[in-house]
C-alpha positions in Angstrom: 59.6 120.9 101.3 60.6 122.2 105.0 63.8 120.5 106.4 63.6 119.2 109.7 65.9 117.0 112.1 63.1 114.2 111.4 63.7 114.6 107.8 67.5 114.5 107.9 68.0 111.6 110.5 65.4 109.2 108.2 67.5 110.2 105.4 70.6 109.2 106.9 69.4 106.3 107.7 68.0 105.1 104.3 71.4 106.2 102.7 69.6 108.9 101.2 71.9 111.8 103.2 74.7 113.0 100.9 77.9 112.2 103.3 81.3 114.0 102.4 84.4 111.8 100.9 87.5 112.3 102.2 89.8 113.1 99.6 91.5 110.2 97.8 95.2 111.2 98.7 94.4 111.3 101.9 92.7 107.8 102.2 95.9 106.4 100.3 98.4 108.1 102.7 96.3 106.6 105.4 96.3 103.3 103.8 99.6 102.7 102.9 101.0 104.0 106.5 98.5 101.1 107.8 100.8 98.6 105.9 103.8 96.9 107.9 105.5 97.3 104.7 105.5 100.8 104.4 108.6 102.8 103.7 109.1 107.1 104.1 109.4 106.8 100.2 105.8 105.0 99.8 104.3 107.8 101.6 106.4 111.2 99.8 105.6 109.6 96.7 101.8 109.4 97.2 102.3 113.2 99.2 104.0 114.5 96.1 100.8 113.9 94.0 98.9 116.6 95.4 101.2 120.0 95.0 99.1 121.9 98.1 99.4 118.8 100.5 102.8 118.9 99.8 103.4 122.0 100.6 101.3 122.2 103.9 103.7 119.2 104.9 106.8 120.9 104.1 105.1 124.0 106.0 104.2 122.3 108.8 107.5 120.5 109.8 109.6 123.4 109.6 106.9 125.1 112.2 107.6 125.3 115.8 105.7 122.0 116.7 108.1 120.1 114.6 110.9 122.1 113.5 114.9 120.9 113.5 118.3 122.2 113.4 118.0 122.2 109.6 115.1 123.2 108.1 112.8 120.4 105.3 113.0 121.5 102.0 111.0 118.5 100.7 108.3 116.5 101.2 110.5 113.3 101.9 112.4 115.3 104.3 109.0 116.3 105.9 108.1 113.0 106.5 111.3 111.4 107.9 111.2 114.7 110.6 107.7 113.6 111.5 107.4 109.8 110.9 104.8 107.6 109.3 102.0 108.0 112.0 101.9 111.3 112.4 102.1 112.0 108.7 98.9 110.1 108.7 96.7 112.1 110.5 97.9 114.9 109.2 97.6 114.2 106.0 93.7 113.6 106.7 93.7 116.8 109.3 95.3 119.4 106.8 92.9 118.3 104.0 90.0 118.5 106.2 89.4 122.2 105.3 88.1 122.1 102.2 85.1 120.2 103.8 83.8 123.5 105.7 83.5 125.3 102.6 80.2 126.8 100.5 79.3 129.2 98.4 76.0 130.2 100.1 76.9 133.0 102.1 74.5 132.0 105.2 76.0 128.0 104.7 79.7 129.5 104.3 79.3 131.5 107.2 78.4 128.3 109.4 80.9 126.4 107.8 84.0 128.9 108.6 82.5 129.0 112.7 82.3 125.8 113.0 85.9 125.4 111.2 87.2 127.8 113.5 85.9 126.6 116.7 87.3 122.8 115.4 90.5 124.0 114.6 90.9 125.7 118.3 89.3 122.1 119.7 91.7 120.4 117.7 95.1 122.4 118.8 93.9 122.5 122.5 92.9 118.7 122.6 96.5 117.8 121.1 98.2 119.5 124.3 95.8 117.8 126.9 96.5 114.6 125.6 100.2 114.8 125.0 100.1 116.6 128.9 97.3 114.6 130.9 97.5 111.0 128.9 99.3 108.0 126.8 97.4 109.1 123.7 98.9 110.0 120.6 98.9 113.9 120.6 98.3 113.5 116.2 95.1 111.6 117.0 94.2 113.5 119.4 94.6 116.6 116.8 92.4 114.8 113.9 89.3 113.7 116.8 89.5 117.3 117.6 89.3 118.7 113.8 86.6 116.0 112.7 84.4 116.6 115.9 81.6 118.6 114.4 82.3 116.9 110.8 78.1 116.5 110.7 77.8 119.9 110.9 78.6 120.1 106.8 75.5 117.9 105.4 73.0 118.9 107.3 73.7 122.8 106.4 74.0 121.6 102.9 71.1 119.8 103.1 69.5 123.3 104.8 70.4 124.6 101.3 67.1 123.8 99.6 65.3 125.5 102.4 65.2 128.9 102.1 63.1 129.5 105.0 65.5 127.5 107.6 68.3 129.2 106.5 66.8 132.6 107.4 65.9 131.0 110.7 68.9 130.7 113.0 67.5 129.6 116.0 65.7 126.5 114.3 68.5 125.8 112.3 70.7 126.1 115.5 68.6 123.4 116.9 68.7 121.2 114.2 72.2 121.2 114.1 72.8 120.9 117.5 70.1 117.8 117.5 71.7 115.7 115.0 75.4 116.2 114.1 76.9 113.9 116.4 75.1 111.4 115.0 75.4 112.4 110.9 79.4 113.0 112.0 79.4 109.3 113.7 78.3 108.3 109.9 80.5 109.9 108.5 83.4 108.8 110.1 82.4 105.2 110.3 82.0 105.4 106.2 85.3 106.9 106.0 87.1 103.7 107.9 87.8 105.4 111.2 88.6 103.2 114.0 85.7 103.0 116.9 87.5 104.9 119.2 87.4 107.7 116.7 84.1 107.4 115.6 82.4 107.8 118.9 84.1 111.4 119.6 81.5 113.3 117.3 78.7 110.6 118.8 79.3 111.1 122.6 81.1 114.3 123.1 78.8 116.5 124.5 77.3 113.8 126.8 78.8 115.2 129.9 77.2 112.7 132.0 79.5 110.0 129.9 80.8 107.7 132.3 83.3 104.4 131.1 85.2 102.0 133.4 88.4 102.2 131.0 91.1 104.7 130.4 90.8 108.4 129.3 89.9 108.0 125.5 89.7 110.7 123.0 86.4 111.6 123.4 87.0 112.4 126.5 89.7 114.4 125.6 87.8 116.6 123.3 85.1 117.2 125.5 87.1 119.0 127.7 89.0 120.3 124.9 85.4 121.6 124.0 84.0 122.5 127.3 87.3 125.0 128.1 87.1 126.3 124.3 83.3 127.7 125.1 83.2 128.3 128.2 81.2 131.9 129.2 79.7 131.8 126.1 76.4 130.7 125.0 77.0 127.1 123.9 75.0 124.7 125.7 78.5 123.3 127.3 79.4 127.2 128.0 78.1 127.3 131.9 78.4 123.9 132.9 80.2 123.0 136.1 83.2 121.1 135.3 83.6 119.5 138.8 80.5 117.4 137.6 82.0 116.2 134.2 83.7 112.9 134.5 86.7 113.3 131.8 88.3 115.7 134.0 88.4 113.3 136.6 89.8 110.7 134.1 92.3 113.3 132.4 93.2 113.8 136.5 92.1 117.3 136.6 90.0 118.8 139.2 89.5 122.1 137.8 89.7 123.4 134.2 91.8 126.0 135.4 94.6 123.5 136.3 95.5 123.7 132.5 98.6 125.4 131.7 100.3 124.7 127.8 102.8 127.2 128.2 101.9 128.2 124.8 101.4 124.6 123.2 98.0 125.3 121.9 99.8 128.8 120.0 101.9 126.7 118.0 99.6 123.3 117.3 97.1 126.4 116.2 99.8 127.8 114.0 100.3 124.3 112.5 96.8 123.7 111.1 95.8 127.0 109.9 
């Protein structure tokens, strides 16, 4: 049976569309940092549980995003440097990898582009909010990373269809068709707030136009547009004095961006 974007959208929508689960210590990190009660302790000790999480923490706060006079040696140390909200997302974000992984070579290759290209979304839509907004820089971070998370069924799904996967051009279009909507699915069945959800739904609606603030989707749509552009990407040639967000994030011209080396070191911090 041939795989097509009809096929994969009526199977989302009758529950039939194998989603990704986000890993369990994740969920309880975010979980527990969501109650009032929560102490630095609550969190280590759930961290603790999973030896590589731990060590990504401990990594990532003596990196040059986060790192102090002293440096962490453990995970509760980690966490106090941090704090409880931005252990949170990170928890979530430096999990998030094992999500873009296959062992199909034609799937894995896919999987590690379109990990790539998140992960450089991710760093460079941290900056532009901690620079051009009021949003939190971490959440910024995890919209980035989980941007193109419908990428990852669909190209498993493309797994039982030899044909499509030695088709790049339809499979291309197919992706390109329906992952904002599978990743909007996703998201939503993994407890993500609204605001979150609708970054992989609306974010390459250009035309997007909102009375309200700057929100994360807009954030990551430039993030994205700056990220492709002169390439090929159907967001690579567009004309950014037309897009909205940059109007919202206050800039008239992508070229007004300047992270004196920001994006370098949120990169460094995710990989």
């Amino acid at each position: 049976m041939s795989i097509t974007q009809e096929s994969i959208l009526d199977d989302l929508e009758n529950d039939r569309l194998p989603l990704p689960t986000l890993p369990e210590v994740a969920i309880k990190v975010r979980d527990t940092v969501d109650d009032d009660n929560a102490t630095i302790r609550d969190i280590s000790d759930i961290i603790i549980t999973d030896a590589a999480l731990s060590a990504r923490i401990i990594q990532v706060a003596n990196s040059a995003l986060y790192r102090g006079l002293s440096s962490a040696e453990t995970v509760h140390n980690a966490v106090t440097r941090m704090g409880l909200n931005t252990v949170r997302n990170l928890a979530t974000s430096l999990v998030m990898k094992q999500l873009f992984q296959a062992t199909n070579p034609v799937v894995d290759k896919y999987l590690r582009k379109t990990w790539k290209l998140s992960t450089d979304i991710a760093a460079l839509s941290a900056m532009l909010a901690k620079s051009y907004t009021n949003l939190d820089s971490d959440s910024a971070l995890l919209a980035g990373l989980t941007h193109s998370i419908g990428v990852s069924p669909i190209l498993v799904k493309a797994e039982s269809d030899p044909a499509l996967l030695n088709d790049p051009a339809k499979l291309d279009a197919i992706i390109l068709g329906i992952y904002p909507a599978v990743g909007a699915a996703i998201l939503e069945n993994w407890g993500f707030p609204a605001e979150m959800v609708m970054v992989p739904e609306q974010h390459l609606d250009t035309s997007r136009n909102h009375d309200g603030n700057v929100d994360f989707t807009d954030v990551v749509q430039v993030a994205l547009i700056e990220t492709v552009a002169g390439t090929d990407h159907p967001l690579g040639q567009i004309n950014t004095v037309e897009v909205p967000a940059f109007h919202r994030l206050g800039m008239e011209d992508i070229e007004e961006i300047d992270m004196s080396g920001g994006v370098e070191e949120v990169k460094a911090a995710i990989s």
